[in-house]
Structures are given as structure tokens and as C-alpha cells.
C-alpha positions as CSV (number, residue, x, y, z in Angstrom):
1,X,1.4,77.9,120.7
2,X,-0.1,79.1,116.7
3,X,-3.6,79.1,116.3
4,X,-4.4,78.3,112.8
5,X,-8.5,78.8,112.1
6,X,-10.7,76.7,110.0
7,X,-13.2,77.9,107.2
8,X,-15.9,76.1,109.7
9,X,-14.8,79.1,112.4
10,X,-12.9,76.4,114.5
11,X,-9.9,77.3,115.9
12,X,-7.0,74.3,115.8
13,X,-3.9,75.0,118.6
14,X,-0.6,73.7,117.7
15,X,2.6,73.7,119.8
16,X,6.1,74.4,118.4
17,X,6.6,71.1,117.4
18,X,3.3,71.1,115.2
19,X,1.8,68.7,117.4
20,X,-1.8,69.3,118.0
21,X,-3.6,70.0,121.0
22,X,-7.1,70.4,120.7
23,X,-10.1,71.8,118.2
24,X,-12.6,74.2,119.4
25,X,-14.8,76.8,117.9
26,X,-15.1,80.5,117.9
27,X,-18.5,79.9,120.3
28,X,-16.8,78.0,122.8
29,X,-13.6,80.1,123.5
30,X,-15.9,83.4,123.5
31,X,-18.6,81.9,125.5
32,X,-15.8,80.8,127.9
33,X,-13.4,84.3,128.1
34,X,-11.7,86.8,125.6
35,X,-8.5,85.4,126.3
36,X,-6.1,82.7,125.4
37,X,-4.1,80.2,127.8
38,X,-4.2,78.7,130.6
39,X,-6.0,80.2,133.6
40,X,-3.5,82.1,135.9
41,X,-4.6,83.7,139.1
42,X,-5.2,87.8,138.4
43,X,-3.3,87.5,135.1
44,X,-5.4,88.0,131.7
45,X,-4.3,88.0,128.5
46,X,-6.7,89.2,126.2
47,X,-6.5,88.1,123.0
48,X,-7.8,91.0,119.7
49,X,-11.4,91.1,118.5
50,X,-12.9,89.7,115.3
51,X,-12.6,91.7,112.3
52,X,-16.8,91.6,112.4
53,X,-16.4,93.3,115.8
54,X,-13.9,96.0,114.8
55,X,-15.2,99.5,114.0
56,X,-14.4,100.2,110.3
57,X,-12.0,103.6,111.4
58,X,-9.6,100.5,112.3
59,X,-9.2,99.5,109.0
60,X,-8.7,103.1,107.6
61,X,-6.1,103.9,110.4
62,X,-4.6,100.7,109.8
63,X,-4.2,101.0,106.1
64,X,-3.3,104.9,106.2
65,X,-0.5,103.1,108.9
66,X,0.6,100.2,106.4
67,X,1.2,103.2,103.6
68,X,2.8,105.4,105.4
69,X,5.3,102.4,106.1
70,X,6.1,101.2,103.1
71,X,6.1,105.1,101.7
72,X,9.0,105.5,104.2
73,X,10.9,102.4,103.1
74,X,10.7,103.2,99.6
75,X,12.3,106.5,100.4
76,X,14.7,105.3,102.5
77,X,15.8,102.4,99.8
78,X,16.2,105.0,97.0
79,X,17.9,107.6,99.5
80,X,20.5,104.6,100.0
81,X,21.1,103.4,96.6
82,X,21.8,107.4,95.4
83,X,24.1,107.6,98.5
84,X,25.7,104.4,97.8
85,X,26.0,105.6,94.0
86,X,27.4,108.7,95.2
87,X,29.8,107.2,97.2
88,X,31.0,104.2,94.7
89,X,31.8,107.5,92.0
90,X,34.2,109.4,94.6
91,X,36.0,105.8,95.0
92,X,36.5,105.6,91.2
93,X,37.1,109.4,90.7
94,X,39.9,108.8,94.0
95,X,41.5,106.1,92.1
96,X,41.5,108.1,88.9
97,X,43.1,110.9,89.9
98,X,45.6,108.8,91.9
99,X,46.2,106.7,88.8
100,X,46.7,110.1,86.5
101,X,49.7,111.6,89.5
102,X,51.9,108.4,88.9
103,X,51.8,108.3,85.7
């Protein structure tokens, strides 16, 4: 199920297929519970707040998160590519010298 939300705060529910299954606002599905699906005896899934309800340290912590990331990725991609570098010059210094004993 994929909730896509409308610039009117409605949400729209759609199954896998894309097949619609009903329209309702943000009022009505807080009014009702902070949770989504169907209603199973002692099981809750709660579903996250609105950004308007989130304390703003979420945001910093979620950003200072989202840099550290990509930080790391970029690190890790250049690490690779010197190592892969690296590795493609001993191949072609192997063959070299191999080339220069036969001959």
C-alpha cells in the first residue's frame, strides 16, 4: 500500500497495482488513530509524525546523519578507485617485466 498526499492535505492510498482505494484527509486519519491499516486486535503500527509536529533537533540530527553518509561514501569511492589504480599499475608493471625476461 503507498500513500501519495495531496497539496489539499488528503492523503490518496494505492495498492501495488496502482489501483486506488480510498481518499481521506490528514483530519480524519488523526482524529481516528496515529496509525495506518487495518485494525488488528493488540497490534499497532504507528505511523511518523508531521514534519509541523517534529522538534527542529530532528532536522539537525537528521542532516548532520545525511552528511556524515554521503562524507563516508565519497571516501570510500575515492579509496576504491586509488586502490583499483594501484592494482591495474602492478598488472601492467607484471606484464612488463615478464615481457622484458623473454625477450
Amino acid at each position: 500500500m503507498h500513500r501519495f498526499i495531496f497539496a489539499d492535505g488528503g492523503y490518496r492510498f494505492a495498492n501495488q497495482c496502482g489501483q486506488g482505494v480510498g481518499i481521506r484527509t490528514e483530519g480524519d486519519m488523526m482524529d481516528e488513530r496515529k496509525q495506518m491499516g487495518r485494525d488488528v486486535k493488540d497490534v499497532i503500527i504507528p505511523i511518523a509524525p508531521l514534519e509541523s509536529e517534529m522538534d527542529a533537533r530532528y532536522f539537525e540530527l537528521r542532516d548532520f546523519i545525511v552528511t556524515r553518509i554521503k562524507e563516508t561514501r565519497l571516501r570510500f569511492v575515492i579509496q576504491a578507485n586509488e586502490d583499483m589504480i594501484g592494482l591495474y599499475w602492478n598488472i601492467g608493471n607484471d606484464i612488463l617485466q615478464r615481457q622484458k625476461s623473454e625477450i
